[in-house]
C-alpha positions in Angstrom: 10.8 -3.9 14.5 7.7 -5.1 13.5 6.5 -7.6 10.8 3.5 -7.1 8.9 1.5 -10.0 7.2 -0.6 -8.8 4.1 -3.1 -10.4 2.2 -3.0 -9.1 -1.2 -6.3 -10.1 -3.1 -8.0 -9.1 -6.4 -11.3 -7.3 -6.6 -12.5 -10.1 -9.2 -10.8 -13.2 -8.7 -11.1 -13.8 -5.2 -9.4 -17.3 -5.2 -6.2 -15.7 -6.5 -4.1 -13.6 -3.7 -0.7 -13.6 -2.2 1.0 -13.3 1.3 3.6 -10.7 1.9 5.5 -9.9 4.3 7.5 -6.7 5.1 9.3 -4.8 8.5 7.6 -1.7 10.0 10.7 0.3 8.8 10.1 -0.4 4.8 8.4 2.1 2.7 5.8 1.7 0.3 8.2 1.6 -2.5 9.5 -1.4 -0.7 5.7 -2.8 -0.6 5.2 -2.2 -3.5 8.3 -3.8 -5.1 7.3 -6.6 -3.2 3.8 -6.9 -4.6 5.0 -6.9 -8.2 7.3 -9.6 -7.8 5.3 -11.7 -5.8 2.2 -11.6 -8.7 5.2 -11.2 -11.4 3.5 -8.1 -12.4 5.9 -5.6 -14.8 6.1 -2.2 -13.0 4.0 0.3 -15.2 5.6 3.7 -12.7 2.9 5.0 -11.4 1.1 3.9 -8.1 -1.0 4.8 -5.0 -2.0 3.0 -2.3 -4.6 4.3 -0.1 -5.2 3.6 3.1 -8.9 2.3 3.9 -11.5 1.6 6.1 -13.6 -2.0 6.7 -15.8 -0.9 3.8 -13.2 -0.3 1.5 -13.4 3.5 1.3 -10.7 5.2 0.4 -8.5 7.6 2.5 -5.2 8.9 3.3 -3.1 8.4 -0.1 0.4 7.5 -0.9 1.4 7.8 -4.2 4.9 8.0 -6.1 3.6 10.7 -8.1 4.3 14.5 -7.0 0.2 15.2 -6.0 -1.7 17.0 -3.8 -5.1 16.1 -2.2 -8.1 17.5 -2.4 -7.2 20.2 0.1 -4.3 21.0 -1.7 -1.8 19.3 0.7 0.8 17.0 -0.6 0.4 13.4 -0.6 3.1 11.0 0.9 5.5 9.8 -1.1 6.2 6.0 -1.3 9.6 6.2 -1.3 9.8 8.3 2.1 6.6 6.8 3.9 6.9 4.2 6.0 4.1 1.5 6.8 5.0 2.0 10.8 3.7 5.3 10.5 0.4 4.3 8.5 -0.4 1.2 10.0 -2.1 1.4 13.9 -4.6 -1.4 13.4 -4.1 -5.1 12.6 -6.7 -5.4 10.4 -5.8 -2.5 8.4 -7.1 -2.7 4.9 -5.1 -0.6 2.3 -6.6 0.0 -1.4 -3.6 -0.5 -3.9 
């Protein structure tokens, strides 16, 4: 199992971010939860995270919403989406 390191940072306040860490086999949920607590942020339901590329454009989506994507598919639910299956590259950059 697998650890990941993230670096969560703020769009506008650059000097302000956390570290987080979480297993391959968590969820998003799990990230997520993780997130709020570590900012102290009160959980306001709904959330996506997107997965991104080095110039922050935004992809795949994960959402805990029931949703579909522009093609009409379903997107991935954080509570039964695992990071191990979203995360190939170290440097992954994901849009929350």
């Amino acid at each position: 199992m697998a650890v990941y390191r993230f670096k969560v940072s703020f769009e506008d306040f650059e000097d302000i971010y956390r570290e987080i860490e979480v297993t391959s086999e968590q969820t998003f949920a799990d990230f997520y939860k993780a997130i709020l607590s570590s900012i102290k942020f009160e959980d306001r339901g709904t959330v996506s995270f997107f997965m991104s590329n080095d110039s922050w454009k935004k992809g795949v989506e994960i959402s805990n919403n029931d949703k579909t994507d522009r093609d009409g598919k379903p997107v991935a639910k954080t509570d039964k989406a695992f990071l191990k299956s979203y995360i190939a590259d170290p440097h992954q950059k994901i849009f929350f």
